[in-house]
C-alpha positions in Angstrom: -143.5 -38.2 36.5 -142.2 -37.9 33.4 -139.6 -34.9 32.4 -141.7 -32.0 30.5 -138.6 -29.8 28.9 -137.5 -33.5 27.8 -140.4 -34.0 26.3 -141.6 -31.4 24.6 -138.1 -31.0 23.4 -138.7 -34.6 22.1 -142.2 -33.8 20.9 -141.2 -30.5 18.6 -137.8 -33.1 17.0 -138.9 -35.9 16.8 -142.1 -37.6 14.5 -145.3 -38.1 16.0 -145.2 -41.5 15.1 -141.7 -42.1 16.6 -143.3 -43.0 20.1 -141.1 -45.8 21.2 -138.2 -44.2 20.1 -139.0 -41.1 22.2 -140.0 -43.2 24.9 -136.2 -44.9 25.4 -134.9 -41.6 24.6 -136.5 -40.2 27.8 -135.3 -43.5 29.4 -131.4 -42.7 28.4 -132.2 -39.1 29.7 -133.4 -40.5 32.9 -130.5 -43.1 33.2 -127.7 -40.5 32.3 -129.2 -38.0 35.6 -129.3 -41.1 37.9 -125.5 -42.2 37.1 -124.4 -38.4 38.3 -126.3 -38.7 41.4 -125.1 -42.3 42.1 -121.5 -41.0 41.4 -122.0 -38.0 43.5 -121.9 -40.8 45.8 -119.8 -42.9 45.5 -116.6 -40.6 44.6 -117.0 -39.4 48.4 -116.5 -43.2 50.0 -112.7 -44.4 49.7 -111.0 -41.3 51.2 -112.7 -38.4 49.3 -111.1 -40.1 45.7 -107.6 -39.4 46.5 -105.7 -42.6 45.3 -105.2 -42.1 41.4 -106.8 -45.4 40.5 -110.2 -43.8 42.0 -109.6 -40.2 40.2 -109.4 -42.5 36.7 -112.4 -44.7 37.6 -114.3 -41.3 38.3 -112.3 -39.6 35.1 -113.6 -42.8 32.6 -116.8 -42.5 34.3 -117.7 -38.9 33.3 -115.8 -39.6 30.1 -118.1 -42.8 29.5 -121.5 -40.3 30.4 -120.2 -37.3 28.5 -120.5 -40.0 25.2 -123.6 -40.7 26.0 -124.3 -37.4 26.5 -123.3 -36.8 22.7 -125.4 -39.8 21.8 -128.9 -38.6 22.9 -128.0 -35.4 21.6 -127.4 -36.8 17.9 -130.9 -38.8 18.7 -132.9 -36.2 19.8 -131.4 -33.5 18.0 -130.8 -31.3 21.2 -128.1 -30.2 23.3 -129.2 -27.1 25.0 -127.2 -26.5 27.8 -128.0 -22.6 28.5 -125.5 -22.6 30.8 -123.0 -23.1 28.7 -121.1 -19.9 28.8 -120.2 -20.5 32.5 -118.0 -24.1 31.0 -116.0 -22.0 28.4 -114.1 -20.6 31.3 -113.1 -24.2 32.9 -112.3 -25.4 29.2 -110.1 -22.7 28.4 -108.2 -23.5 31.7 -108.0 -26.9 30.9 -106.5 -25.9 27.6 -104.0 -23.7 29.3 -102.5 -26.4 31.9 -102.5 -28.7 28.6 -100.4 -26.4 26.8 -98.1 -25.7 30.0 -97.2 -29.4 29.8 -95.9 -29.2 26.1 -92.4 -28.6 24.9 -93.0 -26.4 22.0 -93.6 -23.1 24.1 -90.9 -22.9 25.6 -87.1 -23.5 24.2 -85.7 -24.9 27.7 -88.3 -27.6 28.5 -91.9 -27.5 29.3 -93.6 -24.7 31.5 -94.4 -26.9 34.0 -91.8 -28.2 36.4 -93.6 -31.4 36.6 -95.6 -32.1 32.9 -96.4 -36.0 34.1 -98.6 -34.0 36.9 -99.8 -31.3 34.7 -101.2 -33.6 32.2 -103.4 -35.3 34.8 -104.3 -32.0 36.2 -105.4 -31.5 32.6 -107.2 -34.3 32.5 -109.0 -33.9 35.5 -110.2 -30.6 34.6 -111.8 -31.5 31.5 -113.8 -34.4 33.8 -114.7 -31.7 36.0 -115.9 -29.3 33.0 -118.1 -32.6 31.4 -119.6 -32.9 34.8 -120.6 -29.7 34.9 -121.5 -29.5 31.8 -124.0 -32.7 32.0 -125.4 -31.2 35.5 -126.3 -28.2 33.7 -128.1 -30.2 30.9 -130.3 -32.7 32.8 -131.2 -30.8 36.2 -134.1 -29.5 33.9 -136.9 -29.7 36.6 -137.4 -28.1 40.1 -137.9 -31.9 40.8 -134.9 -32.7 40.1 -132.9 -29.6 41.1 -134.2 -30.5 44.5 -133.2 -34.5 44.1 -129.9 -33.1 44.0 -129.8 -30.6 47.0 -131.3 -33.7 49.2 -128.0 -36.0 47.5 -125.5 -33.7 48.4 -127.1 -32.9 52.0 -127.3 -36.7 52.1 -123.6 -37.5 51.3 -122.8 -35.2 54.0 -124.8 -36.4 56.6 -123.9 -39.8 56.0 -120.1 -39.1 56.0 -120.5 -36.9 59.4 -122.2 -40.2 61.2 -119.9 -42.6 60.1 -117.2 -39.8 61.3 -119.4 -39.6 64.6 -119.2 -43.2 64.6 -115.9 -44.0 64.0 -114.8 -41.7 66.7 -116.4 -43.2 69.0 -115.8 -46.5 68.2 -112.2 -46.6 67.2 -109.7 -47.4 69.8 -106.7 -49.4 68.3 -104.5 -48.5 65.0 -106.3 -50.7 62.8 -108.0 -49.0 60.1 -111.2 -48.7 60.5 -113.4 -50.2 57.7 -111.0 -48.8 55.0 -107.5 -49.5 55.7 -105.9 -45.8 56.0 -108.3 -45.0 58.1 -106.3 -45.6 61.1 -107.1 -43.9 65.0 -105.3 -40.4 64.5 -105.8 -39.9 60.7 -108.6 -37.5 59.0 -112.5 -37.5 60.1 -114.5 -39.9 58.7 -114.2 -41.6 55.2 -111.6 -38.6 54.2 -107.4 -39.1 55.7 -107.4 -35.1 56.4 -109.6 -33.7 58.7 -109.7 -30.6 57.2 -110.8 -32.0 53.9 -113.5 -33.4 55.8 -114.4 -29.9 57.0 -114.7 -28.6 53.7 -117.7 -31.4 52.7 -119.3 -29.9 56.0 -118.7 -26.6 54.7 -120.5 -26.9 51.8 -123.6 -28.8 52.7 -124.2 -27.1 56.2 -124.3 -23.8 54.0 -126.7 -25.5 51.5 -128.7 -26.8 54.0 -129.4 -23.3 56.3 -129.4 -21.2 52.9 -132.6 -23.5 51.6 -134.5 -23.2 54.8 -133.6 -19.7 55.3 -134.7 -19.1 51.5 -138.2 -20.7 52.3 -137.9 -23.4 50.2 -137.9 -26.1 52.7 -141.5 -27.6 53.5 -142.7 -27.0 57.1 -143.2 -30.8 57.6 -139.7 -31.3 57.0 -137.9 -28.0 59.0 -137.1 -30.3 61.8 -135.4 -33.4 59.6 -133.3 -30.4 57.7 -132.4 -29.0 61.3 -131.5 -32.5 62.7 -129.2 -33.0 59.6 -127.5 -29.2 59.9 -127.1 -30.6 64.2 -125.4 -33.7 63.0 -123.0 -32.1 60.3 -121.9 -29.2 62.9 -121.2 -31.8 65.7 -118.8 -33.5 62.9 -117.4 -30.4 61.7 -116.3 -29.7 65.3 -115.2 -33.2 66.0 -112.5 -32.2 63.4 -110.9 -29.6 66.0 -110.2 -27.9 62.3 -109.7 -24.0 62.9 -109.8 -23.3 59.1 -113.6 -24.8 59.1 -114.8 -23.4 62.4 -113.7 -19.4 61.1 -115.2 -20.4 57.8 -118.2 -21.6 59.3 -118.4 -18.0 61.2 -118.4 -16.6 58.1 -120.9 -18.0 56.6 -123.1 -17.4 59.4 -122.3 -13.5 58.8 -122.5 -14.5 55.0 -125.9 -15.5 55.1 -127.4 -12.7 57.0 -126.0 -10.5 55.3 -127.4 -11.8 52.4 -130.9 -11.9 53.5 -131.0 -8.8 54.8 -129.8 -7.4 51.1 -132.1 -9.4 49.4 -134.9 -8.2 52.1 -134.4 -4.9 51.1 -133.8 -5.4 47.3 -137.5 -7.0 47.4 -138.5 -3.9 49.4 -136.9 -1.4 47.1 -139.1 -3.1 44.5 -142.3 -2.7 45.7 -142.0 0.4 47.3 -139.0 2.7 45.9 -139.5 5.4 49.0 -136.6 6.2 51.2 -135.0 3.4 53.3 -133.5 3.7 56.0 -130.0 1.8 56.5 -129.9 1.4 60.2 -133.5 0.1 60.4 -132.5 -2.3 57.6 -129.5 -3.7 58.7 -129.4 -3.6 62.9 -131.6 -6.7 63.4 -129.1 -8.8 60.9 -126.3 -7.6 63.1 -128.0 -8.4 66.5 -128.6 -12.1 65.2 -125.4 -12.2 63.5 -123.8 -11.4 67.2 -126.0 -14.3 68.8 -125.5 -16.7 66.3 -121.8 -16.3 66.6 -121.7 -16.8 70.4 -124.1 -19.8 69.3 -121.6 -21.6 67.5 -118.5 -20.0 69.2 -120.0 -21.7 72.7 -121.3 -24.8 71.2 -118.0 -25.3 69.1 -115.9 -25.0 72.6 -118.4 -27.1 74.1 -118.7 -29.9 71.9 -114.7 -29.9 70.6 -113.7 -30.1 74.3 -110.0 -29.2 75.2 -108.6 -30.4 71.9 -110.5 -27.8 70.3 -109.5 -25.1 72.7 -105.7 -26.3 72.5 -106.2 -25.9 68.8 -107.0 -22.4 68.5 -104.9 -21.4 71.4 -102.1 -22.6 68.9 -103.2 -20.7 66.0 -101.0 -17.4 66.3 -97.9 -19.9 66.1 -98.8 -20.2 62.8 -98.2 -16.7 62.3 -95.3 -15.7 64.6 -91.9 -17.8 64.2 -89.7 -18.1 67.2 -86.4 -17.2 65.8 -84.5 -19.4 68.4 -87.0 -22.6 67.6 -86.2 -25.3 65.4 -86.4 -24.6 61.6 -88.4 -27.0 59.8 -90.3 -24.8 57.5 -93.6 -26.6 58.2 -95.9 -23.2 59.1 -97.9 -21.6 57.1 -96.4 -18.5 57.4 -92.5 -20.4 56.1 -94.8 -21.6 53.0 -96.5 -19.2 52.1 -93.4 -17.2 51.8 -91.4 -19.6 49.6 -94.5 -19.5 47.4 -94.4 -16.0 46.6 -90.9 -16.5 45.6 -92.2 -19.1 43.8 -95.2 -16.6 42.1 -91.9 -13.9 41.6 -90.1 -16.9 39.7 -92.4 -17.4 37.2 -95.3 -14.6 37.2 -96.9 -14.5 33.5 -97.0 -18.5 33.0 -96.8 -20.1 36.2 -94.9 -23.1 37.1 -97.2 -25.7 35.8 -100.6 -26.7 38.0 -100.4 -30.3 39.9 -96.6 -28.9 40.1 -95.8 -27.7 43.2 -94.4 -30.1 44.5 -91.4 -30.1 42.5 -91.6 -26.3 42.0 -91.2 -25.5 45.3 -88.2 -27.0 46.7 -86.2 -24.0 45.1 -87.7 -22.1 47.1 -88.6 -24.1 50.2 -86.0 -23.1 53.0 -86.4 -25.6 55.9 -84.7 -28.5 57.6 -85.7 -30.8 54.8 -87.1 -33.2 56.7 -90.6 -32.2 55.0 -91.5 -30.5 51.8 -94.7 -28.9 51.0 -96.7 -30.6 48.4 -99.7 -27.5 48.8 -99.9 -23.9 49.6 -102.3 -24.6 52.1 -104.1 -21.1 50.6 -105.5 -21.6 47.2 -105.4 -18.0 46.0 -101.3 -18.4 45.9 -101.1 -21.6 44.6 -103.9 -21.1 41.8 -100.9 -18.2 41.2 -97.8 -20.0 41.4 -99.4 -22.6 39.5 -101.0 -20.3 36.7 -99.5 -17.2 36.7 -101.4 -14.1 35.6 -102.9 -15.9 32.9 -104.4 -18.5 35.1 -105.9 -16.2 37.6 -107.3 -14.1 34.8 -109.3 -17.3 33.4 -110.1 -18.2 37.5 -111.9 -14.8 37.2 -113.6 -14.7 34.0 -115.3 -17.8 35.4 -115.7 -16.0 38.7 -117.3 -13.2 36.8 -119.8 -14.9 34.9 -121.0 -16.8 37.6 -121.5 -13.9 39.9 -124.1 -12.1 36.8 -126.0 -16.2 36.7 -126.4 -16.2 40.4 -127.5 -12.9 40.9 -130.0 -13.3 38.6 -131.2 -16.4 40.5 -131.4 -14.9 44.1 -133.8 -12.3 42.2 -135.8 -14.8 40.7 -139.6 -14.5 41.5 -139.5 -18.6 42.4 -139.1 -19.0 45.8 -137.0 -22.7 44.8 -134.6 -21.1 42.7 -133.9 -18.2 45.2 -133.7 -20.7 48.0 -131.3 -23.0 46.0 -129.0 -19.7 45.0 -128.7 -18.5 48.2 -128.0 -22.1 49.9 -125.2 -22.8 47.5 -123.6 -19.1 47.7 -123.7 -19.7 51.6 -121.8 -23.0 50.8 -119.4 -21.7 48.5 -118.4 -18.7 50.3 -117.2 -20.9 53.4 -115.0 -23.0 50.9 -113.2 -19.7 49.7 -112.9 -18.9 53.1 -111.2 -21.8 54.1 -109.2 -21.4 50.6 -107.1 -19.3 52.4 -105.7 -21.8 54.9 -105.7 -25.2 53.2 -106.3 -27.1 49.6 -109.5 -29.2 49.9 -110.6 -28.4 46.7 -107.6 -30.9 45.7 -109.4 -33.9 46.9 -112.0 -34.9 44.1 -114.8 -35.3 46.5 -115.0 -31.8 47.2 -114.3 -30.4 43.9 -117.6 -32.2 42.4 -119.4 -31.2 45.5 -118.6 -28.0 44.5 -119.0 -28.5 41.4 -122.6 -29.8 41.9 -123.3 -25.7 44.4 -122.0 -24.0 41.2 -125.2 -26.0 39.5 -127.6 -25.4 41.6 -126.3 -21.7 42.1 -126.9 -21.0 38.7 -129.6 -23.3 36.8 -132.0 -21.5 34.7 -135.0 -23.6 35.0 -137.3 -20.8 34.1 -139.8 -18.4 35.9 -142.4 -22.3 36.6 -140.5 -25.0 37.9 
């Protein structure tokens, strides 16, 4: 089936005689869209891209498309990417972690504590803003808006059975396929658990949010069910509190969003008086069952290790003054970060820096130093500063106005596909506050890819 908005952009620039040329032009528009869904792939395998020499093989890759990006746009004499307005946020941020890496701002050194770091951050940024960039431009067709959905829902499934597997199947220290992979390290393909988690995270909430939405076909509710079953049992394997909390919220999340969108169609057709209570007790009521759902099913499945781990969870809170001080809980970092944010408020202290930053601030037995906030929200601020955060939320802003304007949309697909990736991106910023698996490169272009589908225009006929 070939690509109509490619084509009949094709058809109004190009000569009616220029057939063959058209014809490979629609072939490199083809091949360009299958090379981001094979890379969506392949950048989740060896550990979630975490080793650099994978982040620059993923880095050149996007680098390599983006020019042939610019290519079929000087053939065909097209680059509309409506969406562009949501990538000027992510540029200018890539700008300003540049420019925190170079000398001439400030008279005592760079801005960053660590500009060899900052400079990759900066490079990795600007991959992440092509990527997004060349989602936005060739998920032109409901057909392929969907090929996507079913890519990331397949990358997730596939990672939580080979997690499934491994656990089951791993008994000695060896690494297990992949050589870091050893007994106690991370959940499947990923060495952290709860970066494994966040993967879950994402697609379970894509997943429920598309059938939910009524986009998913009947004949396939049950093979969209089986794959929400298998990524819940690995999300649970993890024993990861962060993801089972986030996961409860985005249960809540998505009721709550149906329910508003229930009665914003309602409110449409028939403006008369609502009333509130009527509206909004049968989302409580199965926001109360589903969360004894999971909560039982979640102690069920996770066992004692799971029970043991949330029994432990208000020691990351409280600190025993008479224990022994290794500054390793959340609550010991989190407080040298805002000294950290108090340090250097306007600027920040360079992003990919933390590391290096921190030990001013870090008061433990030195025997481990942080190399993450383990909550986003402050290290995005120690990091940036107030100028960071204020380009984090100019982003934040426009994408709120795209995806609102999808979840109203009179196609049930792009309503569906909106409210699927909100449910997914609402348990990652969730989780945001407890850890940092947006660092890991898998995650952030799975992300990446719910920010796409959360906000495509495809038009009122897809």
């Amino acid at each position: 089936m070939s690509d109509i908005t490619f084509t009949n952009e094709l058809s109004r620039s190009l000569p009616s005689n220029a057939l063959t040329r058209r014809r490979a032009l629609e072939l490199l528009y083809r091949f360009i869209f299958a090379l981001l869904l094979v890379l969506l792939v392949l950048v989740a395998i060896p550990y979630g891209t975490v080793e650099l020499w994978w982040i620059s093989l993923y880095e050149c890759a996007i680098f390599a498309l983006g020019t042939l990006w610019v290519l079929e746009g000087l053939l065909s004499g097209s680059w509309n990417v409506r969406e562009r307005g949501l990538i000027a946020p992510i540029v200018a941020l890539a700008l300003f972690v540049f420019l925190q890496s170079m000398t001439f701002l400030n008279s005592a050194g760079t801005i960053s504590a660590d500009p060899f770091e900052t400079h990759l951050t900066f490079l990795k940024l600007l991959a992440f803003a092509i990527n997004a960039a060349l989602l936005l431009r060739y998920i032109s067709n409901a057909r392929r808006m969907r090929t996507l959905i079913h890519v990331v829902i397949g990358v997730a499934v596939a990672s939580a059975l080979f997690g499934i597997v491994r656990q089951a199947l791993q008994h000695n220290e060896v690494g297990f396929i992949l050589p870091y992979l050893r007994r106690d390290s991370g959940f499947g393909q990923f060495v952290n658990k709860n970066h494994f988690a966040f993967l879950m995270e994402m697609a379970i909430g894509l997943t429920t949010g598309f059938i939910f939405g009524g986009a998913g076909k009947r004949k396939h509710l049950l093979l969209y069910l089986s794959a929400v079953a298998l990524m819940w049992i690995g999300l649970v394997l993890t024993s990861s509190r962060g993801g089972l909390f986030s996961m409860l919220g985005q249960t809540v999340f998505l009721i709550v969003m149906l329910a508003w969108l229930r009665s914003g169609r309602r409110s449409a057709l028939a403006p008369a008086k609502r009333n509130i209570f009527r509206l909004f007790a049968p989302a409580v009521a199965l926001s109360v069952c589903l969360l004894a759902v999971i909560a039982v099913s979640a102690v069920w499945v996770g066992g004692e290790v799971m029970v043991t781990r949330l029994a432990s969870l208000p020691g990351e809170i409280k600190v025993d003054a008479n224990e022994f001080h290794a500054g390793v809980r959340r609550r010991e970092v989190w407080s040298a970060t805002w000294q950290l944010i108090k340090a250097h408020p306007l600027r920040g202290s360079g992003f990919g820096a933390y590391g290096v930053a921190i030990t001013k601030f870090h008061d433990g037995s030195g025997r481990w130093t942080p190399e993450a906030a383990h909550n986003d929200y402050l290290e995005l601020l120690a990091s940036g500063g107030l100028a960071g955060v204020g380009l984090v939320v100019w982003f934040g802003f426009i994408f709120i106005k795209r995806a609102r304007h999808q979840l109203f949309s009179a196609e049930p697909l792009r309503r569906a596909a909106c409210l699927g990736a909100l449910t997914g991106i609402f348990g990652v910023m969730a989780h945001n506050v407890v850890d940092f698996g947006l660092h890991v490169t898998a995650n952030a272009v799975m992300f990446i890819a719910l920010v796409v589908i959360a906000t495509r225009d495809l038009g009122e006929k897809t």
